[in-house]
C-alpha positions as CSV (number, residue, x, y, z in Angstrom):
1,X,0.0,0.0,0.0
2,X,1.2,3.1,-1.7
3,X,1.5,6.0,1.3
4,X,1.2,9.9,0.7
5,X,4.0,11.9,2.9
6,X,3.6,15.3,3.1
7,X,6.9,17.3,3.6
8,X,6.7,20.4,6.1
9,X,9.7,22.2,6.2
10,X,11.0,22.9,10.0
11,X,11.4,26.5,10.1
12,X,13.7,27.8,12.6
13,X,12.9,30.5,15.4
14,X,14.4,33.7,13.1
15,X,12.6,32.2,9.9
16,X,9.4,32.5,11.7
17,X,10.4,36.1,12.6
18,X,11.3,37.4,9.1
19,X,8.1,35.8,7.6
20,X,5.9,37.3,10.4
21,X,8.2,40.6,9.5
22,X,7.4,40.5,6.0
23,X,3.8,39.9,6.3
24,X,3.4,42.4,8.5
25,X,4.9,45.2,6.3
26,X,2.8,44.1,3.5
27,X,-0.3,44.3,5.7
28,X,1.2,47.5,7.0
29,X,1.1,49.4,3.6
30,X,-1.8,47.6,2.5
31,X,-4.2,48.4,5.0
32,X,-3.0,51.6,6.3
33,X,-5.1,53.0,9.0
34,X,-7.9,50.2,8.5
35,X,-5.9,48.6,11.5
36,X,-6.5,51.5,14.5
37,X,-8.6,48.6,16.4
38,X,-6.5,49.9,19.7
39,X,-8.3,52.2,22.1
40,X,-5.8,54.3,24.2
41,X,-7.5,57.2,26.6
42,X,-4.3,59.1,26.2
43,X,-5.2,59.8,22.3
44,X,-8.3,61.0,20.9
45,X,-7.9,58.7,17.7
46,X,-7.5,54.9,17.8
47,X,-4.0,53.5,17.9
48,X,-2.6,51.3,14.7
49,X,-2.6,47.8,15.8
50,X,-0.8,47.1,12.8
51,X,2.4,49.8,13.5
52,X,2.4,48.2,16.9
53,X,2.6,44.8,15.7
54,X,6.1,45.6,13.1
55,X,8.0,47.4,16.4
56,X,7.2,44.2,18.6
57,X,8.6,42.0,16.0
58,X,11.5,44.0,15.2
59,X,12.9,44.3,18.2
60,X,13.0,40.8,18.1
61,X,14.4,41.0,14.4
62,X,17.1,43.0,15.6
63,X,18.6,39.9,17.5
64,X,18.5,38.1,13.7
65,X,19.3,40.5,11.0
66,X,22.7,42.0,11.0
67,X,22.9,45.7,10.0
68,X,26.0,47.4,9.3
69,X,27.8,49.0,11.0
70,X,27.5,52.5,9.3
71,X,23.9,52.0,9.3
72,X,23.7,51.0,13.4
73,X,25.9,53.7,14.6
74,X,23.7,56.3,12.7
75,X,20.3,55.0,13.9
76,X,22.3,54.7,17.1
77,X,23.1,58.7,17.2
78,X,19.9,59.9,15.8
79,X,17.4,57.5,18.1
80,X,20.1,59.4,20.8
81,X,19.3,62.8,19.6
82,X,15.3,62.4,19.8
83,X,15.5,61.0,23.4
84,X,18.3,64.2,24.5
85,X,15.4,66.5,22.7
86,X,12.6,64.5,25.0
87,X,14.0,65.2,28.1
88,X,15.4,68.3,27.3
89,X,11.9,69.6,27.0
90,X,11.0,67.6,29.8
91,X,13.0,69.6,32.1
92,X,12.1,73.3,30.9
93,X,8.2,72.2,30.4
94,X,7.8,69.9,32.8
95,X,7.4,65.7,32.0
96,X,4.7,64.8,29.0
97,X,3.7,61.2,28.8
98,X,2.8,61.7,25.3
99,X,5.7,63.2,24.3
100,X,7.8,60.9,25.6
101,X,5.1,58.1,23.4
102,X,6.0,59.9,20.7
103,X,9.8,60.2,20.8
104,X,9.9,56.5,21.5
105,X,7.6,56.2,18.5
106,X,10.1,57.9,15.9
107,X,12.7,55.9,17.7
108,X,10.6,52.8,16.7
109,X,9.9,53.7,13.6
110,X,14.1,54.2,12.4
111,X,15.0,51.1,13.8
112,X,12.4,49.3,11.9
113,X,12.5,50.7,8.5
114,X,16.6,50.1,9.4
115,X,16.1,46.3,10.5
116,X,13.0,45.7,7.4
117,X,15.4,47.2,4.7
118,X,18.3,44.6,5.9
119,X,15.9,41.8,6.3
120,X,14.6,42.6,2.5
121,X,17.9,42.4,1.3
122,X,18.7,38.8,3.3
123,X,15.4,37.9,0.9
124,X,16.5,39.1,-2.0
125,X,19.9,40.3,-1.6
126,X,20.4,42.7,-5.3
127,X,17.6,41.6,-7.2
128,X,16.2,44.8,-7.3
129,X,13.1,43.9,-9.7
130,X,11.9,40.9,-7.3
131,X,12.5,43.5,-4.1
132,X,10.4,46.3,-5.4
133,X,7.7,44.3,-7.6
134,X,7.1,42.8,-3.7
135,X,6.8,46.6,-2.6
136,X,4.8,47.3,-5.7
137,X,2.1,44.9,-4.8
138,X,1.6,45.8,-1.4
139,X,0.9,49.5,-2.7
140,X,-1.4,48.2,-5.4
141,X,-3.5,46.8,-2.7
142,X,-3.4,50.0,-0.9
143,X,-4.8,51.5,-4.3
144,X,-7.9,49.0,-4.5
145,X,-8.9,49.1,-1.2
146,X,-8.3,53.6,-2.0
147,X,-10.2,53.4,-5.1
148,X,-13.2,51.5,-3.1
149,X,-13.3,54.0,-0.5
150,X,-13.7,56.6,-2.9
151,X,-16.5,55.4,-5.3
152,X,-18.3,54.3,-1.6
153,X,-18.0,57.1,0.2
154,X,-17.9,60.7,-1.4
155,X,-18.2,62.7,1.2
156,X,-14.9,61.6,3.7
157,X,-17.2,62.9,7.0
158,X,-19.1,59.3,5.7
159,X,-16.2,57.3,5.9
160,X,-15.4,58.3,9.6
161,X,-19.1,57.9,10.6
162,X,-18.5,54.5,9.2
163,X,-15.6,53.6,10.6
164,X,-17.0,54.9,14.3
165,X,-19.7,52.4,14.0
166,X,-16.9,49.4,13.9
167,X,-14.8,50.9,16.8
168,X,-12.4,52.6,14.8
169,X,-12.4,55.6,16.0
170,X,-10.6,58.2,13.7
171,X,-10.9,62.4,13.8
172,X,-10.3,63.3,9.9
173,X,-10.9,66.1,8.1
174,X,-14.4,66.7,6.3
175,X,-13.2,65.5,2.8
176,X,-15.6,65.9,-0.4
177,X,-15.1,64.1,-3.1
178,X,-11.1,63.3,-2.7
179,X,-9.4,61.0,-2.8
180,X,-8.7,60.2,0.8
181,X,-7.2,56.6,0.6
182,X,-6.6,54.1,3.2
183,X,-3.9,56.5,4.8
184,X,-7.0,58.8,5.6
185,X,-5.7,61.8,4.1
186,X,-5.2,62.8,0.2
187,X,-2.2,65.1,0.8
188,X,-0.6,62.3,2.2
189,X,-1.5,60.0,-0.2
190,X,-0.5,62.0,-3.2
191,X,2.8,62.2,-1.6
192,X,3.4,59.0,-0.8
193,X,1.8,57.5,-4.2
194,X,4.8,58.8,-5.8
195,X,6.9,56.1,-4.8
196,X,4.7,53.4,-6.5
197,X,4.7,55.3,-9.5
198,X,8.6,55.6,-9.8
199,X,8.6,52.0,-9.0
200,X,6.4,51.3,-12.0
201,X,8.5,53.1,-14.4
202,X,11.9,51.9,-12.9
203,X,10.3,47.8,-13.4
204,X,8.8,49.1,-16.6
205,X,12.1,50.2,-17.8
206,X,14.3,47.4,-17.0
207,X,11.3,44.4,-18.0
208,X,9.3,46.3,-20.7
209,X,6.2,44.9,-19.2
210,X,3.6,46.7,-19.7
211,X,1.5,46.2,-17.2
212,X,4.2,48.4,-15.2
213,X,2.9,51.0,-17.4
214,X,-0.2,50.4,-16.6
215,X,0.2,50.5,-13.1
216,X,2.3,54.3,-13.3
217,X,-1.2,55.7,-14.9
218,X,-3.1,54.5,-12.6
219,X,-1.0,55.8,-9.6
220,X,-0.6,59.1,-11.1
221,X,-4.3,59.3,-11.7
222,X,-5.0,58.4,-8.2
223,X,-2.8,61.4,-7.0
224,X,-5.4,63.1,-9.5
225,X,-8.4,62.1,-7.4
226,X,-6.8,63.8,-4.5
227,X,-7.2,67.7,-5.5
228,X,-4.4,68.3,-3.5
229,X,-2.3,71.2,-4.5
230,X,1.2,70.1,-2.7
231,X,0.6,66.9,-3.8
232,X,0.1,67.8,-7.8
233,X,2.7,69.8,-7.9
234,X,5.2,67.3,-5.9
235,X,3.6,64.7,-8.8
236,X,5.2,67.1,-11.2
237,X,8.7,67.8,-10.0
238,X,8.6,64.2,-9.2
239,X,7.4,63.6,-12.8
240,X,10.0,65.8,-14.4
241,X,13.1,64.5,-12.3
242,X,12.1,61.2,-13.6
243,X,11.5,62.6,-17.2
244,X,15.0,64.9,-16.9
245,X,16.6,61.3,-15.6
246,X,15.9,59.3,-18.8
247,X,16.7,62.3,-20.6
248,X,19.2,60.7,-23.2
249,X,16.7,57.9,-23.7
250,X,13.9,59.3,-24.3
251,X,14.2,59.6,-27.9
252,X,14.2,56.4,-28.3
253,X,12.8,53.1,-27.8
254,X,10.5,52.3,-24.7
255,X,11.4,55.5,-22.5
256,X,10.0,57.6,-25.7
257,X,6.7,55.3,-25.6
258,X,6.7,55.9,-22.2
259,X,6.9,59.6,-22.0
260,X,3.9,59.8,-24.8
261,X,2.0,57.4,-22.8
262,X,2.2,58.8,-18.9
263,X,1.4,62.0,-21.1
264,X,-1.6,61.0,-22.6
265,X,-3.3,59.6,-19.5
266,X,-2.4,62.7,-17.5
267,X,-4.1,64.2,-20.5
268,X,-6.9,62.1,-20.7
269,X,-7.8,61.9,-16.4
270,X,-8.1,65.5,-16.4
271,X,-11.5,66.0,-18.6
272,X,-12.8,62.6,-17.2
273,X,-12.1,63.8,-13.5
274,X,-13.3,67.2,-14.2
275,X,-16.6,65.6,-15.8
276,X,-17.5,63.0,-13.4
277,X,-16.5,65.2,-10.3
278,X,-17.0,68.9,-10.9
279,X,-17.8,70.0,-8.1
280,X,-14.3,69.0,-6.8
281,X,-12.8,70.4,-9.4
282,X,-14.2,74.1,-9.0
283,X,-13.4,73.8,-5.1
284,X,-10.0,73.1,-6.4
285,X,-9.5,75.5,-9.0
286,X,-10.9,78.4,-6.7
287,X,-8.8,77.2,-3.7
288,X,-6.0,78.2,-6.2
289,X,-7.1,81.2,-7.9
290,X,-7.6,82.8,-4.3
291,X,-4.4,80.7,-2.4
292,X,-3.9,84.2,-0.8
293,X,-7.4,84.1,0.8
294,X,-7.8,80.5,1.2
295,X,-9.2,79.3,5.0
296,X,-6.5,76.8,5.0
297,X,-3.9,78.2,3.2
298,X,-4.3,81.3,5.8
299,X,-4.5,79.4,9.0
300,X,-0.8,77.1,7.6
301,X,0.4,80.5,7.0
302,X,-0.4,81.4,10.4
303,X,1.2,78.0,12.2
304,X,4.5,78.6,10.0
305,X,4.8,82.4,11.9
306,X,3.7,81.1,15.4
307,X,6.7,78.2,14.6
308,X,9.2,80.8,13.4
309,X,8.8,82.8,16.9
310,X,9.6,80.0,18.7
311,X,12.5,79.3,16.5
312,X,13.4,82.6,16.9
313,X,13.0,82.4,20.9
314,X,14.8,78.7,21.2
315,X,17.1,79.3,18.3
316,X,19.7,76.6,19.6
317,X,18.1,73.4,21.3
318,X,14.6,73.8,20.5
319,X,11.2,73.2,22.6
320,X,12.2,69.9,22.8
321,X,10.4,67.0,20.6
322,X,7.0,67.2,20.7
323,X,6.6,69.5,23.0
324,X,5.7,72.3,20.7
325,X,1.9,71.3,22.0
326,X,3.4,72.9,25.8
327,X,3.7,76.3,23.9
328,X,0.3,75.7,22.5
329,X,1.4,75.9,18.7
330,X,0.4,73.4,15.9
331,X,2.9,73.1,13.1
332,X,1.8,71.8,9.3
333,X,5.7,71.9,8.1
334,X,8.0,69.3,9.1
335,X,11.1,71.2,8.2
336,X,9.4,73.8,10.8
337,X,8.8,71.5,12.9
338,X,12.1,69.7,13.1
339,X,13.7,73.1,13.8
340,X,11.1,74.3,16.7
341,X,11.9,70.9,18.2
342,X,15.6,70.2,17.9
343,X,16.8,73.8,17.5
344,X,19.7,75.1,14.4
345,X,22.3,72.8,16.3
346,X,20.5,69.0,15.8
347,X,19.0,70.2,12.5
348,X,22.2,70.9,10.7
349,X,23.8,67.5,12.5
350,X,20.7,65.9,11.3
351,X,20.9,66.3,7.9
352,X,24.2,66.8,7.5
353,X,24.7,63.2,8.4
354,X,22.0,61.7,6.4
355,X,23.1,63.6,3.3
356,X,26.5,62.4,3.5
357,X,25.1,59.2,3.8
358,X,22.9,60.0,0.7
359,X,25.9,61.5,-1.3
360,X,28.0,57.9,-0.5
361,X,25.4,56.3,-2.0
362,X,24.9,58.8,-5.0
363,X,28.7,57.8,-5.5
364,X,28.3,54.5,-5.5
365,X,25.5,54.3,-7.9
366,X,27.5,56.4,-10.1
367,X,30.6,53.8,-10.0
368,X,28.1,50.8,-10.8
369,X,27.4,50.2,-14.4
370,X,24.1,50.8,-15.6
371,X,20.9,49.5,-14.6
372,X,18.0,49.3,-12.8
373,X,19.3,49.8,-9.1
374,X,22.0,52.7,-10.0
375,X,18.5,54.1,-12.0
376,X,16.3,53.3,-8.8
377,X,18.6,54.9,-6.1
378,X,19.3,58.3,-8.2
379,X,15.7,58.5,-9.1
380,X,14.8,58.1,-5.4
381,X,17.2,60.6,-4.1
382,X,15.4,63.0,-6.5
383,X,12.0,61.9,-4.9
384,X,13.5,62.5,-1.3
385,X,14.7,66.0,-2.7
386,X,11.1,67.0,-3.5
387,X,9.7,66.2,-0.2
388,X,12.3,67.9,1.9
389,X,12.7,70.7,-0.1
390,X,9.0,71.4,-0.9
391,X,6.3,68.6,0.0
392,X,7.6,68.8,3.7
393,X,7.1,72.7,4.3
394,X,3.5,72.4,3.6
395,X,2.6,68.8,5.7
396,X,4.0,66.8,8.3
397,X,4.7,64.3,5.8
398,X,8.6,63.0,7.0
399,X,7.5,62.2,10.5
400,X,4.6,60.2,8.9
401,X,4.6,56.6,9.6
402,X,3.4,55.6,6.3
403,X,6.2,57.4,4.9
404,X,9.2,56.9,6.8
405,X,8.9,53.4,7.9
406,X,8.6,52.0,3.6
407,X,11.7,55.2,2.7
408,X,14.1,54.0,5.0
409,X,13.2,50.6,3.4
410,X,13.5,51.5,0.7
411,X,17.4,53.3,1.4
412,X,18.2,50.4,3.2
413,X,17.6,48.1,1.2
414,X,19.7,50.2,-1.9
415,X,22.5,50.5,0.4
416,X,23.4,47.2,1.1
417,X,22.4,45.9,-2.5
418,X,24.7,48.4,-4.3
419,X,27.2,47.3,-1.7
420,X,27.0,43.8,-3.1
421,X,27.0,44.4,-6.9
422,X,30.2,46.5,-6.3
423,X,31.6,43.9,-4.5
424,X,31.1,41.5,-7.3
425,X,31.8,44.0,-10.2
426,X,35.6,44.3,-8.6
């Protein structure tokens, strides 16, 4: 008698980790804020069950991935630097529990996008198409689950009536016909929906598929949907780094399709939007004929002077992180924000440090020969360029978990995989 065995491999401990890791990221993107299941008195909103779940695991990771040693020693020194900044406005404003939440949150969330990036590249060490057509699905996800809040709920005050009734408690901003998306927010989103659509085009350039193509119009004509004014115009610069990029290809070949393609459907969304939504579109098109005398245009300008006197008055150290809410002033500008908190001194170590990491890197891709990684990292370092220099002054986009956590990814994962194909170009 003929028996059927069935072969189970036996995973070890840290394969059950990096699997659970994995999944979790996916889920992470995917779902967005779906997952604020966790009631905490301390917030008003519902806390992301899901963000929780990657900084339990990876602080288990971090006893099975190896990160270098350039990479731990700058975590090390910046996760230093938010704690200092804590308790140094602890001790001129007197101890804030959430504060101190929060500063072991952005902790948290370097660490993790640190530890993810090097356990991506243990999976796929340089195989950069198989590394971001992973990342790729998890965002396409993102987009269905996006595109079904949309047609289902027009009016975003609906959607957070909705999500009240099944304990998910979430304080957003009244929303009409935009394009909110799973991260609850469609200046976010348009943000953020740039790195799929580099993606698309960096695994449409290097496998010609195009479904790849495909998936770049429909990104960008999501980041339509949103009427957001930061986020179309960080779609463009975004657009024309990418376009400037392939510059000397795009006369010929696939980057010349391409071009004429992302064109047309840029082309061809905007009458459809327009007719389908037009309601949206005039509340966009007067918010910027009168920007000057726009509600929330005015009250951002009027955040950016109350964070410039307290610049002004804590020049140095700053408030302290996240303590600006002691001196009663709301901030939409990360780049103000970072200063009111840290003061001049951290700002220019913090930067300073990360951009020479950048510029290493920059290097790097420029001694590799050509293809889709050197491509991916220089086209990325443009993207991380738009948000710093523009996108961040108008939202607190870099201290965003949805951004940070898949960037430093992202970075991380480049790092280490240009690391290897120099390694075995010598």
């Amino acid at each position: 008698m003929n028996r059927l065995y069935i072969i189970i491999p036996r995973l070890s401990f840290a394969d059950i980790i990096s699997k659970l890791a994995v999944f979790t990221f996916f889920v992470f993107i995917a779902f967005g804020n779906l997952f604020r299941f966790v009631n905490v008195s301390l917030f008003s909103d519902n806390v992301l069950a899901s963000e929780g779940t990657i900084y339990l695991i990876c602080a288990v990771l971090f006893f099975f991935v190896e990160i270098k040693a350039a990479q731990k020693m700058l975590m090390a020194v910046l996760s230093i630097g938010v704690l200092f900044s804590c308790f140094y406005g602890s001790i001129y404003s007197g101890f804030e529990l959430k504060a101190f939440i929060y500063a072991l949150r952005l902790v948290c969330m370097l660490w993790s996008g640190v530890l993810l990036g090097s356990l991506f590249f243990k999976k796929f060490q340089d195989d950069i198409n198989a590394f971001l057509a992973f990342f790729l699905k998890a965002y396409l996800a993102a987009l269905v689950l996006g595109l079904g809040i949309y047609f289902l709920f027009p009016s975003a005050g609906q959607f957070w009536e909705f999500l009240s009734e099944n304990n998910i408690v979430f304080h957003g901003d009244p929303h009409s016909s935009r394009f909110v998306s799973v991260y609850f927010d469609p200046n976010f989103y348009a943000a953020i929906a740039c790195i799929p659509f580099l993606i698309s085009v960096t695994l449409f350039g290097s496998t010609r598929s195009m479904k790849y193509l495909l998936y770049a119009g429909l990104f960008g004509f999501s980041i339509l949907l949103t009427w957001s004014r930061s986020g179309f115009a960080t779609f463009l610069l975004v657009l024309a780094i990418y376009l400037v990029h392939k510059l000397n290809g795009l006369l010929r070949g696939y980057f010349r399709r391409l071009s004429f393609f992302l064109t047309f459907v840029l082309l061809l969304s905007i009458p459809i939007i327009i007719y389908f939504n037009n309601s949206a579109f005039e509340f966009f098109t007067d918010r910027v004929i009168n920007i000057l005398e726009d509600g929330s245009a005015f009250a951002r300008w009027e955040t950016f002077k109350d964070a410039l006197s307290v610049i002004q008055e804590y020049p140095c150290w700053g408030v302290g992180y996240n303590y600006l809410a002691c001196k009663e002033v709301r901030v939409d500008s990360s780049i103000l924000l970072l200063l009111a908190s840290f003061g001049i001194i951290p700002f220019i170590a913090i930067f300073g440090s990360l951009a020479f990491f950048l510029v290493r890197g920059l290097q790097k891709s420029f001694c590799m020969a050509s293809g889709p990684l050197a491509s991916a990292y220089r086209m990325f370092c443009g993207y991380l360029a738009v948000i710093v220099f523009f996108s961040s002054f108008f939202n607190n986009l870099l201290f965003y978990q949805f951004w940070l956590i898949p960037v430093l990814v992202l970075f991380t994962y480049f790092s280490l995989a240009m690391d290897c194909q120099n390694q075995n170009e010598v």
